[in-house]
C-alpha positions in Angstrom: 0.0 0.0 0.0 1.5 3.5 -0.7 0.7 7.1 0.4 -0.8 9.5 -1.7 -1.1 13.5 -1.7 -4.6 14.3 -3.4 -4.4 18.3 -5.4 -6.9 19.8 -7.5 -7.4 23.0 -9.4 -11.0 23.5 -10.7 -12.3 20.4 -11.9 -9.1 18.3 -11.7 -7.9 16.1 -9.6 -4.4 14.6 -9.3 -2.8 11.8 -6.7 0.6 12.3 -6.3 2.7 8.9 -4.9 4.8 10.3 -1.7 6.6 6.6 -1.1 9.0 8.3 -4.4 12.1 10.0 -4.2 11.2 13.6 -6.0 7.8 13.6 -4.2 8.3 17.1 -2.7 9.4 18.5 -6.4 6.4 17.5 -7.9 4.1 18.9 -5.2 5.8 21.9 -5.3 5.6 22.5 -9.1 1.9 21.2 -9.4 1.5 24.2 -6.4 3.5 26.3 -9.3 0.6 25.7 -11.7 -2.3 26.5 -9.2 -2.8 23.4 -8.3 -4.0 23.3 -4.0 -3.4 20.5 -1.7 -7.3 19.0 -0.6 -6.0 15.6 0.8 -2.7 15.4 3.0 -2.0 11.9 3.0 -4.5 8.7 1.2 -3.4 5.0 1.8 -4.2 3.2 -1.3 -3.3 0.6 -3.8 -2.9 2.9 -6.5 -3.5 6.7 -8.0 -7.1 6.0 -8.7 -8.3 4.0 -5.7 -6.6 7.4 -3.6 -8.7 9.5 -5.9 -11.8 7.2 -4.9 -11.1 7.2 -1.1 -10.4 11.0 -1.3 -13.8 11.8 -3.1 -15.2 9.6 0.1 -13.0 11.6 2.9 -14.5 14.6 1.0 -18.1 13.8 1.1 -17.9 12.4 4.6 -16.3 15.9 5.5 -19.5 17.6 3.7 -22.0 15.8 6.2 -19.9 16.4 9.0 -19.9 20.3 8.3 -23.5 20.4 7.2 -26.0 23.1 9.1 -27.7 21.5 11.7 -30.3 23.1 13.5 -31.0 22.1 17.5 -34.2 20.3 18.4 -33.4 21.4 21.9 -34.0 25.7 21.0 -36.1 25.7 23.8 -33.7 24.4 26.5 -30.8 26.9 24.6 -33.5 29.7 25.3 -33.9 29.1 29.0 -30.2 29.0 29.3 -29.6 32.1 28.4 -32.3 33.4 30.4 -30.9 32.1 33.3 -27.2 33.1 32.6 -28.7 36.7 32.2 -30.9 36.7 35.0 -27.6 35.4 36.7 -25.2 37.9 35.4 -27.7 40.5 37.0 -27.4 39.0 40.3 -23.8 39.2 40.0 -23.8 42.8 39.4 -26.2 43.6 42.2 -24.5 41.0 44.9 -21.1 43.0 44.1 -22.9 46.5 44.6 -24.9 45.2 47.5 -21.7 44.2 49.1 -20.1 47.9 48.2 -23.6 49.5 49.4 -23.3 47.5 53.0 -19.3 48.0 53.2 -20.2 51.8 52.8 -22.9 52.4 54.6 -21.9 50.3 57.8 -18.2 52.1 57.6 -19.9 55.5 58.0 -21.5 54.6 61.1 -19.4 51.8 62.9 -16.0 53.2 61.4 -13.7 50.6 64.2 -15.9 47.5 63.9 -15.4 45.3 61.0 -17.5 42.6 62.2 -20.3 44.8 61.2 -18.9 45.7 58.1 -18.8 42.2 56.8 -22.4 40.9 58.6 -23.8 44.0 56.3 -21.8 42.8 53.3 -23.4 38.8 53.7 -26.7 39.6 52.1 -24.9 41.3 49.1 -22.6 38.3 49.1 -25.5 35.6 49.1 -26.7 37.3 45.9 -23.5 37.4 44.0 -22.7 33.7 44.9 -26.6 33.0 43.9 -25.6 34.7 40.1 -22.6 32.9 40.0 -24.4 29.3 40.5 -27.2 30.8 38.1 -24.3 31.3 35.6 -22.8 27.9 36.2 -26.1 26.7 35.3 -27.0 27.9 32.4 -23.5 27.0 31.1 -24.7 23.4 32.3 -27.8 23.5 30.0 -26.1 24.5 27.4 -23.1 22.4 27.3 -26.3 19.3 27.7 -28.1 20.7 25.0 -24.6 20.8 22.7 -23.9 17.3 23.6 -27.2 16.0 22.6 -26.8 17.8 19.4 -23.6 16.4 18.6 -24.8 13.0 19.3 -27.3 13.4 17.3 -25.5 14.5 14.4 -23.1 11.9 14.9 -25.9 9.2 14.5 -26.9 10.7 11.3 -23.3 10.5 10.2 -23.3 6.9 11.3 -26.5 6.1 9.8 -25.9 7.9 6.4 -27.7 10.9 6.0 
């Protein structure tokens, strides 16, 4: 069995034998005359059984990059609601924490323990977005694995 290199330029296609000795010359001046590399290496018999198994590598490549659209838009929708909703919590445990921190410094300037017991309920919040965030990152890396199983049972199955 020997390797191939498969190039094309518009309709043409070419298998160049790599096992030879002025392998790299003749890639380099089929390059020369516009010619672009679409296969790296084939493992065939001969020029046209690489041609053969390259049209194949081609057309499974096709399927694999072929639009597919979720059956799970739903679940993607309610992700991104909660990652949102959770962002917002974020943002208002952080200036909950800041509004406590402030507001408790002003009046108890020497106790810190007072500081930080106004600065919990601000801090609840913010952990709360974070999970919330975590979550929706969750449902969405479900939903994209589902997908690509999905897709990879078509590709298995032939469509």
């Amino acid at each position: 069995m020997s390797c191939f290199a498969i190039l094309e330029k518009s309709d043409i296609q070419i298998a160049v034998k790599l096992n030879k000795v002025d392998a790299e010359s003749e890639l380099e001046a089929l390059r020369l005359e516009g010619y672009k590399v679409i296969v790296e290496q084939v493992d065939a018999e001969d020029s046209s059984d690489a041609l053969l198994k390259a049209k194949q590598l081609q057309q499974t490549t096709a399927t694999a990059k072929m639009d597919y659209q979720s059956k799970y838009k739903t679940g993607l929708v309610v992700g991104k609601i909660i990652g949102v909703i959770g962002w917002l919590m974020v943002i208002v445990g952080l200036e909950n924490m800041l509004a406590g921190s402030v507001q408790s410094m002003d009046q108890y300037i020497w106790s810190y323990g007072i500081m930080f017991s106004a600065m919990l309920p601000g801090f609840g919040i913010f952990l709360s977005g974070l999970f919330s965030v975590a979550a929706s990152q969750v449902i969405k890396a479900t939903v994209d694995n589902a997908d690509n199983t999905h897709r990879i049972y078509l590709h298995l199955k032939g469509e």
